[in-house]
TORLODREN-425466 format. One line per field, with one value per residue: residue number from 1; residue in three letters; x, y, z of N, C-alpha, C, CB in turn. Coordinates in steps of 0.2 Angstrom, whole numbers. Glycine has a CB too. Layout:
seq: [NUM_...]
type: [ALA_...]
n_X: [X_...]
n_Y: [Y_...]
n_Z: [Z_...]
ca_X: [X_...]
ca_Y: [Y_...]
ca_Z: [Z_...]
c_X: [X_...]
c_Y: [Y_...]
c_Z: [Z_...]
cb_X: [X_...]
cb_Y: [Y_...]
cb_Z: [Z_...]
REM end
This chain:
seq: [1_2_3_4_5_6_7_8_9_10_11_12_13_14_15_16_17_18_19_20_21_22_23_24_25_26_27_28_29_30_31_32_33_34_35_36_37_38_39_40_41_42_43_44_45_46_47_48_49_50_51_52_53_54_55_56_57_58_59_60_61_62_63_64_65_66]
type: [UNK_UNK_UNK_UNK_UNK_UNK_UNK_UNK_UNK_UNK_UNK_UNK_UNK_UNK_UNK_UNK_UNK_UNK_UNK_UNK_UNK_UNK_UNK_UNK_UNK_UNK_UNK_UNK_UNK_UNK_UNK_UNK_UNK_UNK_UNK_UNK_UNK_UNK_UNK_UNK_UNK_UNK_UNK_UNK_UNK_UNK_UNK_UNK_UNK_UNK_UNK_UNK_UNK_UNK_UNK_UNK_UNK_UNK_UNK_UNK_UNK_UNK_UNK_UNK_UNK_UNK]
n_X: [45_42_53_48_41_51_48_41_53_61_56_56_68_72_65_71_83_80_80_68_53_41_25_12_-4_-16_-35_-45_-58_-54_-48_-56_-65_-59_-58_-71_-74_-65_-50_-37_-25_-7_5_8_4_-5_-23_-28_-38_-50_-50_-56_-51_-36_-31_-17_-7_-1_13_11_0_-13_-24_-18_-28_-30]
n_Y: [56_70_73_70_82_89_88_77_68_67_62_49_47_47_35_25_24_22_7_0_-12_-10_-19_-21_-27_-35_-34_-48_-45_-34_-45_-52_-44_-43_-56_-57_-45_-51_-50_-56_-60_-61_-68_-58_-49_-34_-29_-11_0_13_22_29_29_22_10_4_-7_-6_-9_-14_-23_-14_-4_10_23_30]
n_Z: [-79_-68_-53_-37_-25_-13_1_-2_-5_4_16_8_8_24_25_18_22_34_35_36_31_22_18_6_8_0_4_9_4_-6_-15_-19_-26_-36_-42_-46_-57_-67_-66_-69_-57_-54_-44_-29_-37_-36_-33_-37_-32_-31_-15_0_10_17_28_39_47_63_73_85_83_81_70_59_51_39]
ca_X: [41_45_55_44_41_57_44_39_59_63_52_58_75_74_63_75_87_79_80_62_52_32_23_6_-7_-25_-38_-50_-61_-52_-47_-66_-69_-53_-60_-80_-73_-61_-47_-31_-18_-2_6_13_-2_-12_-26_-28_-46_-48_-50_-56_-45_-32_-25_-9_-6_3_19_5_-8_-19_-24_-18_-33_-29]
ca_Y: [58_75_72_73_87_90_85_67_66_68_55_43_47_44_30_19_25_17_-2_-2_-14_-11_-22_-20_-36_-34_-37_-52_-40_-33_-49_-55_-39_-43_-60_-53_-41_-57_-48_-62_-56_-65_-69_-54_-43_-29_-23_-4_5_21_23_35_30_18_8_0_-11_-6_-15_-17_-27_-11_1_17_24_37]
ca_Z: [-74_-63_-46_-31_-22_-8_6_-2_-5_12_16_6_9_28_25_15_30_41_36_37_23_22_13_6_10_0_9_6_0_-15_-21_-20_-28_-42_-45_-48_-59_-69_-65_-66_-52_-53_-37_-27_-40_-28_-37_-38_-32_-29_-11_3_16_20_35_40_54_68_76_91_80_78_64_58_46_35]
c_X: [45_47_48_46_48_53_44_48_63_61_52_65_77_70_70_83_87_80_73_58_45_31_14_2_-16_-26_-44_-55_-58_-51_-54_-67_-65_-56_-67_-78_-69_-57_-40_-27_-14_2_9_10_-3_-15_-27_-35_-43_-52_-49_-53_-42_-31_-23_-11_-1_8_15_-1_-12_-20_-22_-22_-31_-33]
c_Y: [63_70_73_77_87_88_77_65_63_63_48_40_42_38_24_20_21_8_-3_-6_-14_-15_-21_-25_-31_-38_-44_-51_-39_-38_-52_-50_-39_-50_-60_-50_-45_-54_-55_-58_-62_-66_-64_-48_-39_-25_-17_-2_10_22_29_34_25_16_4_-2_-7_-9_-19_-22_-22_-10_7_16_31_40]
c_Z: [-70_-55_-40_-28_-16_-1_5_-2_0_16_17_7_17_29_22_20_35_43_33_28_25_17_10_5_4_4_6_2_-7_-19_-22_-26_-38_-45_-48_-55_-67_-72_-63_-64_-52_-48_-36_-32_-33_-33_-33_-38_-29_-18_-5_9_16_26_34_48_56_73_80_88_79_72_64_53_45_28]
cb_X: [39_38_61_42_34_60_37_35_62_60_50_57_79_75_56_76_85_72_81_57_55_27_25_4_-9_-29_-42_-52_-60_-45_-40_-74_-67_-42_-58_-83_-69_-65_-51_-27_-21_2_10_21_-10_-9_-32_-26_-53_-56_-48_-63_-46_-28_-26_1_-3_2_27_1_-13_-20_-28_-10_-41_-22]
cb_Y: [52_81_78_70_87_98_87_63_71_75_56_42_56_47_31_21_30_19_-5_7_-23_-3_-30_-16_-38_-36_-29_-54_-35_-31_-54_-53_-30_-43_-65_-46_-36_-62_-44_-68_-53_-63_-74_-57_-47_-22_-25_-1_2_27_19_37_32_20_8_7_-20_-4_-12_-10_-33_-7_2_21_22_37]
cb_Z: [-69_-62_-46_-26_-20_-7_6_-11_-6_15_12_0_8_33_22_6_34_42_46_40_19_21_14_2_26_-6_14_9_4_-17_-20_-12_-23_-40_-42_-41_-54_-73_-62_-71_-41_-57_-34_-28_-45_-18_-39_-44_-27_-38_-12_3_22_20_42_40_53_71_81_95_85_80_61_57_47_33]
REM end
């Protein structure tokens, strides 16, 4: 696999700087959507859809949607 770009690099670099651990949570949703589909997720699985935006929690309990 090619390197990332010098932007994503940069990125990751001061991310893993920082201490910081994100974790990614499906939502109830997918996994309804992963067991419909009879999809077995092993613990600590996240299924993969294709998705037209994102959001993350914010330290405050909100959302960032991207």
């Amino acid at each position: 696999m090619a390197p990332p770009p010098a932007e994503i690099q940069k990125a990751e670099d001061a991310l893993n700087d920082s201490g910081k651990v994100y974790t990614l949570v499906p939502s109830k949703h997918a996994l309804a959507d992963a067991a419909e589909l009879k999809i077995d997720l092993a613990k600590n699985d996240f299924p993969l859809y294709v998705a037209d935006r994102l959001a993350f929690a914010n330290p405050n309990g909100g959302l960032q949607v991207c």
